[in-house]
C-alpha positions, 0 to 999 in steps of 0.5 A: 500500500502507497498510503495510510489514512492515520484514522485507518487500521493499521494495514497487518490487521486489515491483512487478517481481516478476510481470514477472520470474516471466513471464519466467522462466516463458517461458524454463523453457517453451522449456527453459532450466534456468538464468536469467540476470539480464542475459538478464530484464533485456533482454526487460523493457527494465530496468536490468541492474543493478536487476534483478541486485538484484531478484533477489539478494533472493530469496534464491538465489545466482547462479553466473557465466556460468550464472546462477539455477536457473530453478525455485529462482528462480521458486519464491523469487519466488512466496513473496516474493509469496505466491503459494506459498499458496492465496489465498481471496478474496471480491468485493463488488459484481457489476456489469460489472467484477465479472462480469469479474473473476469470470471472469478465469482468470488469477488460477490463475497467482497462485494466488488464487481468488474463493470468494464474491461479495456484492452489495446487489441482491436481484435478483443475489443467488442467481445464480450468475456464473462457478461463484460464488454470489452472496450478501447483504451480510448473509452477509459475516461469516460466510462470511469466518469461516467460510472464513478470508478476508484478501482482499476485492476492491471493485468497487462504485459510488464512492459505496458503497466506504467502507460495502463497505470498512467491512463488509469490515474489521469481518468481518476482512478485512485486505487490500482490492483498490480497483477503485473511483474512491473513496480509503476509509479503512481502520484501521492493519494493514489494507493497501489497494491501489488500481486506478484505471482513469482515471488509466491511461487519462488517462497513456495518452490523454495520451501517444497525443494528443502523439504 
């Protein structure tokens, strides 16, 4: 993340958060109406105590020997998330991982949804992937006017990244989802998370080759 509201929580704890809301979600599914934080804690295999302060940030008080009320609780985490709202989302650059993306249900769960996807291929443009149509580069700052859009997804080459990016922050977009191999440059107020692939996969053949 490039920036950190100071009223914010802090970014390890945010980092956990759709873990616990799995977990309290499973839990409310099989009947339980209060949560315990020792009870999260153990099926995460955390700390106790770090995920007892976790959830003390949300905001709802915690009785003994009951615990949290299950739906105030992952209710208080989805709004520190952000996932209280719709969230509109654009994706620029229609390949294999963008196709993928396009197609990925689970979004729902977070309450995003992909409205528009972009690409430079004037052989993608006009088709449609997943119920989104795919449309020119040239479309981008309209449709992000148009509909409001904060959130833009990079999935294009390395090599094409900083000019998407660039496209991207001059429509309006302040928040961008890297998935390329590429680190852009954005200006101050706009955040970027990056996803990179290899380094997962390098800490993971890594492990599984001293095994």
């Amino acid at each position: 993340m490039k920036t950190n509201r100071p009223d914010s929580h802090p970014e390890p704890t945010i980092r956990r958060y759709p873990a616990y809301l799995r977990v309290i979600r499973d839990l409310m599914s099989a009947g339980e109406e209060n949560i315990s934080s020792a009870v999260v804690a153990e099926q995460l295999g955390l700390d106790p105590v770090l995920t007892r302060k976790d959830l003390a940030m949300a905001g709802v008080p915690g009785r003994p020997r009951r615990g949290y009320p299950a739906r105030r609780l992952a209710d208080a985490i989805e709004r520190a998330l952000g996932w209280n709202k719709g969230c509109g989302a654009l994706l620029v650059g229609v390949g294999s991982l963008g196709h993928a993306l396009l197609g990925y249900t689970g979004f729902a769960e977070q309450n995003l949804s992909i409205v528009a996807a972009f690409d430079a291929d004037p052989l993608m443009i006009g088709q449609v992937v997943h119920n989104v149509r795919v449309r020119a580069m040239d479309d981008l700052p309209a449709i992000v006017a148009d509909q409001k859009i904060k959130l833009g997804i990079l999935t294009v080459p390395g090599t094409a990244a900083q000019a998407c990016a660039d496209a991207l922050v001059q429509a309006g977009v302040v928040g961008i989802w890297n998935f390329t191999p590429t680190q852009i440059d954005v200006p101050d107020g706009v955040i970027v998370q990056h996803v990179d692939l290899a380094q997962s996969l390098a800490v993971l053949s890594h492990a599984i080759n001293r095994a």
